[in-house]
TORZADREN-275890 format. One line per field, with one value per residue (C-alpha): x, y, z; residue in three letters; residue number from 1. Coordinates in steps of 0.5 Angstrom, whole numbers, plus 500, padded with zeros to 3 digits. Example, Ala and Ser with C-alpha at 12.3 -4.5 7.8 and 13.67 -1.06 7.14 Angstrom:
2
px <- [525,527]
py <- [491,498]
pz <- [516,514]
r <- [ala,ser]
k <- [1,2]
END
This chain:
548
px <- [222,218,214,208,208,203,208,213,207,203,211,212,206,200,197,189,188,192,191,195,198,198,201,207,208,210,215,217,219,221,226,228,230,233,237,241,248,252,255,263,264,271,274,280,279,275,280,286,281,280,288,290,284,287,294,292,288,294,300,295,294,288,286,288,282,281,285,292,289,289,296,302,306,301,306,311,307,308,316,315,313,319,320,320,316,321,322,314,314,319,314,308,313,315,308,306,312,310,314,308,312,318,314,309,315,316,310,304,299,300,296,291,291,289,283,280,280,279,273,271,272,267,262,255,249,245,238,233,227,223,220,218,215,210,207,207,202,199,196,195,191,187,185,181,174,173,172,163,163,158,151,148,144,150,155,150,149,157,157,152,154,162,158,153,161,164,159,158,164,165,159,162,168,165,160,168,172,164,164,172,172,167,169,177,174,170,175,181,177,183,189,194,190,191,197,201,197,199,207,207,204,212,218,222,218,222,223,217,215,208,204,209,206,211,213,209,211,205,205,209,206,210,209,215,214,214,220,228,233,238,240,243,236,233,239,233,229,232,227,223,228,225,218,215,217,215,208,204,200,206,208,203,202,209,208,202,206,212,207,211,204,206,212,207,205,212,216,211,212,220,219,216,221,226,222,222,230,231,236,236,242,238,242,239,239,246,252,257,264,267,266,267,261,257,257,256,249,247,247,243,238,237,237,232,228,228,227,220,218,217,210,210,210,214,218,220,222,226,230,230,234,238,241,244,247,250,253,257,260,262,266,269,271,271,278,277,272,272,269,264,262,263,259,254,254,254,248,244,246,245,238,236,237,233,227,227,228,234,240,244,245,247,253,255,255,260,265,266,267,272,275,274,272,278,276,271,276,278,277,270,268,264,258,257,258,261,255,253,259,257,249,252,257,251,246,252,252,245,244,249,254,260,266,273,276,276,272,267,270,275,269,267,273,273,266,262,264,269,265,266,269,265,267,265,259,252,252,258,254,248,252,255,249,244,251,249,242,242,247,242,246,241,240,248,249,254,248,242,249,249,242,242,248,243,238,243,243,236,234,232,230,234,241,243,241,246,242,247,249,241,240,243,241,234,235,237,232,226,230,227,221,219,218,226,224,217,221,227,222,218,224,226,220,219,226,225,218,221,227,223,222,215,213,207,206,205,212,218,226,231,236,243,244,240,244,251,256,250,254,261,257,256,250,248,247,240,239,243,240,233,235,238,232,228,233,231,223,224,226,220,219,226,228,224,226,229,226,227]
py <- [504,504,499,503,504,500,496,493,491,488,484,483,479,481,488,486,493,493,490,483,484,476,476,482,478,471,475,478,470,468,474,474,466,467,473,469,468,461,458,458,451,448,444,442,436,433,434,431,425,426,426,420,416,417,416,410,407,408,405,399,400,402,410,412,414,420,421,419,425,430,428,433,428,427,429,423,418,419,415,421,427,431,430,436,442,446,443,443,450,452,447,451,457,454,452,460,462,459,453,449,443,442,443,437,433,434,432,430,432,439,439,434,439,446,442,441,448,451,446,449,455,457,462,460,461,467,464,467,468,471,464,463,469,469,463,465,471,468,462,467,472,465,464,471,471,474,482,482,484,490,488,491,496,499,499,502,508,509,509,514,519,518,520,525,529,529,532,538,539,539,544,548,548,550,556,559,557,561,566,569,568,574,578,577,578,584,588,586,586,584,585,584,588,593,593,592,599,603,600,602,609,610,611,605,600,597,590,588,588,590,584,580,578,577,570,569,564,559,559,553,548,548,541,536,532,539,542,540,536,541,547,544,540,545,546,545,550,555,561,557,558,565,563,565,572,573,576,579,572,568,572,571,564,563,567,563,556,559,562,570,573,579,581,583,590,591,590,593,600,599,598,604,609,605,608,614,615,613,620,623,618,612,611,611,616,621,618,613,616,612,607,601,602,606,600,595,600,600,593,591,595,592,586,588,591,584,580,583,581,586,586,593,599,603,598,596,602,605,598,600,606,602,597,602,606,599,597,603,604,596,599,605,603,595,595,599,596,590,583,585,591,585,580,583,587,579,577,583,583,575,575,580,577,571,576,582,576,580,577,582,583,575,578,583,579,573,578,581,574,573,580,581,574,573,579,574,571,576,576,579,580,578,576,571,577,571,568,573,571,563,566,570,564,558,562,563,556,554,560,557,563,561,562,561,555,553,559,556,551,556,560,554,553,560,562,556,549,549,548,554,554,554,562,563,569,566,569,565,559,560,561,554,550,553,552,545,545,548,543,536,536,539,532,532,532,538,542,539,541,549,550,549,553,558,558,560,568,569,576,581,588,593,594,595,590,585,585,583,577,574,573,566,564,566,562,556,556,557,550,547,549,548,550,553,557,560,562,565,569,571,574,577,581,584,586,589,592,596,599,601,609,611,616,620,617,610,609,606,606,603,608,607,607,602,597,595,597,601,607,606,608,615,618,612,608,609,606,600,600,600,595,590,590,588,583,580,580,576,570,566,567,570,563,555,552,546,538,537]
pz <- [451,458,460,460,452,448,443,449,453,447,445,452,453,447,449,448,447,441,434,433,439,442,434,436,443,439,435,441,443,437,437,444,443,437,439,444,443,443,448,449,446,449,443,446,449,443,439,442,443,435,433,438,434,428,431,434,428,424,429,430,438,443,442,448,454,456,462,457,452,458,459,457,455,449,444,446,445,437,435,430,434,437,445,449,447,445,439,438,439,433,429,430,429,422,419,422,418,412,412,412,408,414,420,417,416,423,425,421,427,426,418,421,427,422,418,425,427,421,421,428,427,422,423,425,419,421,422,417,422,416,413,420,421,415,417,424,421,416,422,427,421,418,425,426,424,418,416,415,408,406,403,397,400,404,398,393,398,399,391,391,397,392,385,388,391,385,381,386,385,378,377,383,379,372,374,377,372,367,372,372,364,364,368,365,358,360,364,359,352,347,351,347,341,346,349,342,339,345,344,337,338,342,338,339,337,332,334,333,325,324,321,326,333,339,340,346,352,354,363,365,369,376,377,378,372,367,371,368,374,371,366,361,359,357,352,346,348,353,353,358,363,363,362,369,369,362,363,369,369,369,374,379,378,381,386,388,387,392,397,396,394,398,395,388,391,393,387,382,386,387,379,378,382,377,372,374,375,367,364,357,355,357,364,371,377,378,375,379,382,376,370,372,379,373,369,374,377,370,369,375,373,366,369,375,369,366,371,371,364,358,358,361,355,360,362,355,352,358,356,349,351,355,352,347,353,357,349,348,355,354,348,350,358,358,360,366,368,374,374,378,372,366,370,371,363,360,364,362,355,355,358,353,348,350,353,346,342,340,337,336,344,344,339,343,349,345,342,349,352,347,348,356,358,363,368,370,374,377,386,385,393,398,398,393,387,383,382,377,372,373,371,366,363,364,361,355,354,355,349,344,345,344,350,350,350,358,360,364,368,370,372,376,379,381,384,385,385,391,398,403,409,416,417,409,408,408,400,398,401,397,390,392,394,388,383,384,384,377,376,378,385,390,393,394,402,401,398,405,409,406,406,413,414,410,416,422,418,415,413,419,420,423,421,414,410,407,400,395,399,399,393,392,398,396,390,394,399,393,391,397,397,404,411,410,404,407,413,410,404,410,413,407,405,412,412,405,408,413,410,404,403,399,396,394,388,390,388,393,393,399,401,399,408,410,404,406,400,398,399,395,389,392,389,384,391,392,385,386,392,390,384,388,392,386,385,391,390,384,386,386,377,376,373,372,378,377,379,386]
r <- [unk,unk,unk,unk,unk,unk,unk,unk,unk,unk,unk,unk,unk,unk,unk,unk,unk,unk,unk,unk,unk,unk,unk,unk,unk,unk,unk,unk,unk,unk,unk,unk,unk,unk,unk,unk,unk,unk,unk,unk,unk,unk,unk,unk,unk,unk,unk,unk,unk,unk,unk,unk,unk,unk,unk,unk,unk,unk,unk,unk,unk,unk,unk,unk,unk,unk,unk,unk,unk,unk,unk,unk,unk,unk,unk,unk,unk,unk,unk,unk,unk,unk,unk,unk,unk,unk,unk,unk,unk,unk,unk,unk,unk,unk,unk,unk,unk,unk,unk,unk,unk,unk,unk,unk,unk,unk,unk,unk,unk,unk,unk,unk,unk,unk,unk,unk,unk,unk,unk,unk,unk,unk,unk,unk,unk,unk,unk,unk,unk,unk,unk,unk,unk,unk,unk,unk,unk,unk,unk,unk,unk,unk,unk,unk,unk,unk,unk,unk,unk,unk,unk,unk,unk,unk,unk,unk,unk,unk,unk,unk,unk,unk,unk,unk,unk,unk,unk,unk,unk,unk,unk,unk,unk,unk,unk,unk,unk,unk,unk,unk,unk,unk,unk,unk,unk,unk,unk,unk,unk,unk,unk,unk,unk,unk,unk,unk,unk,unk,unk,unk,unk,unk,unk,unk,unk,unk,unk,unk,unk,unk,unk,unk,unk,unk,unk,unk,unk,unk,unk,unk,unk,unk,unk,unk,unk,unk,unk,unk,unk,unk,unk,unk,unk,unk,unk,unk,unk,unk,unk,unk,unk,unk,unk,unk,unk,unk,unk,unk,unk,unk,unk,unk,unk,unk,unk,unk,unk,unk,unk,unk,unk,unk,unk,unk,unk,unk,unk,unk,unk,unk,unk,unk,unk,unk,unk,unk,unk,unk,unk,unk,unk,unk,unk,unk,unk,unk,unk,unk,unk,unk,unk,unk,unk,unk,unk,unk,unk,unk,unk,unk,unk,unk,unk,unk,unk,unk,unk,unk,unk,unk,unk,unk,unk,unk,unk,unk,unk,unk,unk,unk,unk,unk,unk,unk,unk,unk,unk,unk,unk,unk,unk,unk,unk,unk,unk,unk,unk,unk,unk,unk,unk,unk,unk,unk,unk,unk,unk,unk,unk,unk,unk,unk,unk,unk,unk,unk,unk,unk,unk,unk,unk,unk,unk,unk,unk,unk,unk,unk,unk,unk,unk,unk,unk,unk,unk,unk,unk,unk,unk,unk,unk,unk,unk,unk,unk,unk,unk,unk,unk,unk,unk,unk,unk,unk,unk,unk,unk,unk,unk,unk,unk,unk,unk,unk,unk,unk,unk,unk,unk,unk,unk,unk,unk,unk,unk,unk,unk,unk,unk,unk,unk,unk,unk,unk,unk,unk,unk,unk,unk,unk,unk,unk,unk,unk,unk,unk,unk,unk,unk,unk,unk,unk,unk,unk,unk,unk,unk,unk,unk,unk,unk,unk,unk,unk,unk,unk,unk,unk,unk,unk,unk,unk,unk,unk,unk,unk,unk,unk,unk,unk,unk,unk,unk,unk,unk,unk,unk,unk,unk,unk,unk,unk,unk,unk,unk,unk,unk,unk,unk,unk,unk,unk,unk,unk,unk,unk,unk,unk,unk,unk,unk,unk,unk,unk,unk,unk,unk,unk,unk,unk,unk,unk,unk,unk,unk,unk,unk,unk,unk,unk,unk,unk,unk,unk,unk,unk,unk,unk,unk,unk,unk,unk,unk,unk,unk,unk,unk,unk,unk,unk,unk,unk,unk,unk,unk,unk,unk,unk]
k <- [1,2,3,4,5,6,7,8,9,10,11,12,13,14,15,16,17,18,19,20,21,22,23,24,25,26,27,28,29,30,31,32,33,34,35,36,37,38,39,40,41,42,43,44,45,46,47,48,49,50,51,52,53,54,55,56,57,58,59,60,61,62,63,64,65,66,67,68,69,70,71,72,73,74,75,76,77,78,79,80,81,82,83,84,85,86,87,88,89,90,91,92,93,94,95,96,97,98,99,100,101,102,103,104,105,106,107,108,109,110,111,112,113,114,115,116,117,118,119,120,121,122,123,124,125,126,127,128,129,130,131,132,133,134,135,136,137,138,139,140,141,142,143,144,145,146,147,148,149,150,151,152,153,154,155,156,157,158,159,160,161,162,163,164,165,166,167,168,169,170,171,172,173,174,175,176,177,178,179,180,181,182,183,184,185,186,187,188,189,190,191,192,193,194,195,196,197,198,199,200,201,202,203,204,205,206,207,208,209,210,211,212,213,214,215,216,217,218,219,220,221,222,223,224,225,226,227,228,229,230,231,232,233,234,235,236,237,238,239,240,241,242,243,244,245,246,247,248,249,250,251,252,253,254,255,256,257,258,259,260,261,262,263,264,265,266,267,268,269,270,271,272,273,274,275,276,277,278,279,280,281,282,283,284,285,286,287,288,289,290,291,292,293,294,295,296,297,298,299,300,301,302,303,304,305,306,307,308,309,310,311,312,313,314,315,316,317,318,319,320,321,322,323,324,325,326,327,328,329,330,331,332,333,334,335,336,337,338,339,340,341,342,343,344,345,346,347,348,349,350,351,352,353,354,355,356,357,358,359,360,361,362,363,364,365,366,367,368,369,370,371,372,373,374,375,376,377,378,379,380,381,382,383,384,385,386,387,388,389,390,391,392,393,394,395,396,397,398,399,400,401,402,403,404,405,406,407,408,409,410,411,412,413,414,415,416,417,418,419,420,421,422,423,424,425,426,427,428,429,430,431,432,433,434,435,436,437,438,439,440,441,442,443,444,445,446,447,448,449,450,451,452,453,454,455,456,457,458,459,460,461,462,463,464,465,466,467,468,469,470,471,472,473,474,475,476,477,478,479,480,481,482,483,484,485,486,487,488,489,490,491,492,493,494,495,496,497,498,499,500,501,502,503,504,505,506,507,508,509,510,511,512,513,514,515,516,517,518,519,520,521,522,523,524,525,526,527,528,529,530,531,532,533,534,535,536,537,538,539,540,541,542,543,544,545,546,547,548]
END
């Protein structure tokens, strides 16, 4: 602190250009004179005086003057005490040692001699300065004239300016809140009558039963108090995990909560070029060089699609055609298939379920764990791929779905609950920190100390685009939502944004080169390129955050 900063002047000497500063220049002098340490006390000469005292009264003879105190030859003025100091060192040795009775019996002034030292070596009370402190301010306050008190006439015109401001806001509010209800109703007369005719004039509407309205989600409330501090707490209701993405409003409403409103253009355009990819046989795009790629390409596009909601009539059928497709390939090929086909398979068929309000895809999912659970512990790669098995065994659990016994700590201790090294790729890094916050640890150091880690690597244009390995990380830092998160999504989109390809129709997909791992999976790239895109962009609605 330099001599020209205010508040050393004001405890140095009471700045008047700062309020109570004569009252932070006595508590600088308090402090300072309370803050001295004791001088050194010599002890010594008090206690030989003290021993040769005592020793005098008990013997009968004149307490010894100072000058015979100094003496060396103290310890043979006792008949008892040893002669020479030889013998005294050996009981100081004894009474050191623990043979505190025999080294008292060769002199009785060693005992008398630990009281007074334990006595003067007792640490000095700590002062409490506070009571003093108090009543320094309250004095100094009490001397201080009075705050003039306002009159009647300058509090009823406060009052009247307070009241006259809330009413015009409250009318502002209100012809809004009018003037949007009109227009809404006028552009979208009986949405949901419209949107569920259109549904059942396409084959595969048979999930919903006529006279039987889908079970609707309201749109959450994104405020702390609303939010669960973790997954398990909302074991009783497990759809409002998903409610963010379950309509076009919910949607938005997220996007708006987490300053990602410029992402809305992008997914809805690499959603509709998915759309157009769907084959006869209800998969998506050319075919994969073998089973276990083709699964796992058509996995991520379930769960891309689904991460979009199932408001949308074409979005809906194209799952409807689907699912069946990604059922049949799991019984036919599940034993050739990788952990990273079957993670992402389970989290599909899991998620579906809750978003189709269709049980029998929960059923298909349990029986494959049951059968195939195992291969999720397998090594899965880089990039934080393990975070689809722990999605798929957490979301398991939160729907009742019944795992092997030890299923899901192991796939924990596999992907998730071990801190990645220093050298670990920043999608390792953003699994272990959102597997916490999902889990109520998002306060742990550990988990500050990865999100930091994140900040060093964020997305950037230019190069092949590292997808697979931001998904959670971006999970993570939504988590946080703070300036860590606007900036990493704002390196997000803009990378995204760059390496798109658009055509014609409005429509975009990423090319298989500009995405790393893309090109493994030979012609079936660009969809999972373009799926694992939309993966990306969904992160603001994709699951309820948790309270942070």
């Amino acid at each position: 602190m330099s001599q020209s900063d205010p508040i050393f002047r004001a405890l140095v000497a009471g700045d008047e250009q700062l309020p109570d500063g004569r009252a932070l220049a006595r508590l600088g002098g308090v402090l300072r004179d309370n803050a001295r340490p004791p001088q050194p006390v010599d002890l010594m000469a008090r206690i030989r005086a003290r021993l040769a005292e005592e020793d005098a009264a008990t013997a009968g003879v004149a307490p010894l003057t100072a000058v015979e105190v100094e003496s060396p030859g103290l310890a043979d003025c006792d008949g008892e005490a040893p002669a020479d100091e030889a013998a005294l060192n050996d009981l100081i040795d004894a009474w050191y040692n623990g043979d505190r009775a025999g080294a008292v019996a060769g002199d009785p002034l060693l005992e008398r001699l630990g009281n007074l030292v334990r006595e003067g070596a007792r640490p000095l009370r700590q002062p409490d300065l506070l009571p003093r402190v108090v009543a320094g301010v309250q004095r100094h306050h009490s001397s201080r004239r009075q705050t003039p008190v306002l009159d009647r006439v300058g509090r009823w015109r406060i009052w009247t300016a307070v009241v006259a401001g809330h009413a015009a806001a409250f009318m502002a509010l209100a012809a809004i809140h009018v003037s949007v209800g009109r227009s809404a109703q006028g552009a979208f007369p009986d949405s949901a009558a419209l949107m569920e005719s259109r549904m059942r004039e396409r084959p595969g509407f048979h999930r919903v039963h006529a006279g039987r309205q889908a079970a609707a989600m309201p749109i959450p409330q994104l405020s702390d108090q609303l939010l669960p501090d973790r997954w398990s707490a909302l074991q009783a209701d497990p759809r409002r995990l998903f409610s963010l993405r379950f309509d076009e409003p919910s949607r938005q409403q997220a996007r708006a909560f987490f300053a990602a409103q410029n992402s809305a253009e992008t997914a809805q355009a690499a959603s509709a070029w998915l759309l157009r990819q769907q084959a006869a046989d209800g998969s998506f795009g050319p075919a994969a060089s073998n089973p276990a790629k083709a699964v796992a390409v058509q996995a991520m596009v379930a769960c891309a699609l689904l991460g979009e909601g199932v408001d949308d009539v074409a979005r809906y059928q194209a799952l409807d055609r689907l699912l069946p497709w990604l059922e049949r390939q799991l019984e036919l090929q599940g034993d050739a298939l990788d952990a990273r086909a079957h993670a992402l398979a389970l989290l599909a068929l899991i998620e579906a379920s809750v978003l189709l309000d269709e049980s029998r895809y929960a059923q298909i999912a349990a029986q494959h764990f049951a059968s195939h659970g195992h291969r999720l512990l397998d090594p899965i790669g880089e990039g934080g791929m393990g975070g689809f098995a722990l999605l798929a065994v957490e979301l398991a659990a939160l729907q009742g779905i019944r795992l092997p016994d030890g299923l899901r700590h192991a796939v924990e201790q596999a992907h998730a609950r071990p801190l990645p090294g220093l050298s670990a790729d920043i999608g390792r890094i953003g699994l272990a920190a959102y597997a916490r916050q999902i889990r109520g640890a998002g306060h742990a150091v550990s988990t500050a100390e990865q999100l930091q880690q994140l900040m060093d690597s964020p997305p950037r244009a230019g190069g092949r685009l590292d997808l697979i390995a931001w998904v959670f990380p971006t999970l993570a830092l939504r988590e946080a939502r703070d300036r860590r998160w606007h900036s990493w999504n704002e390196g997000l989109s803009s990378a995204i944004k760059a390496s798109l390809r658009f055509d014609q129709d409005g429509s975009a997909w990423m090319p298989a080169t500009q995405v790393r791992y893309a090109p493994t999976f030979g012609e079936a790239g660009d969809v999972w390129a373009t799926a694992l895109t939309l993966l990306n962009l969904q992160a603001p609605y994709r699951y309820l955050p948790v309270r942070y």
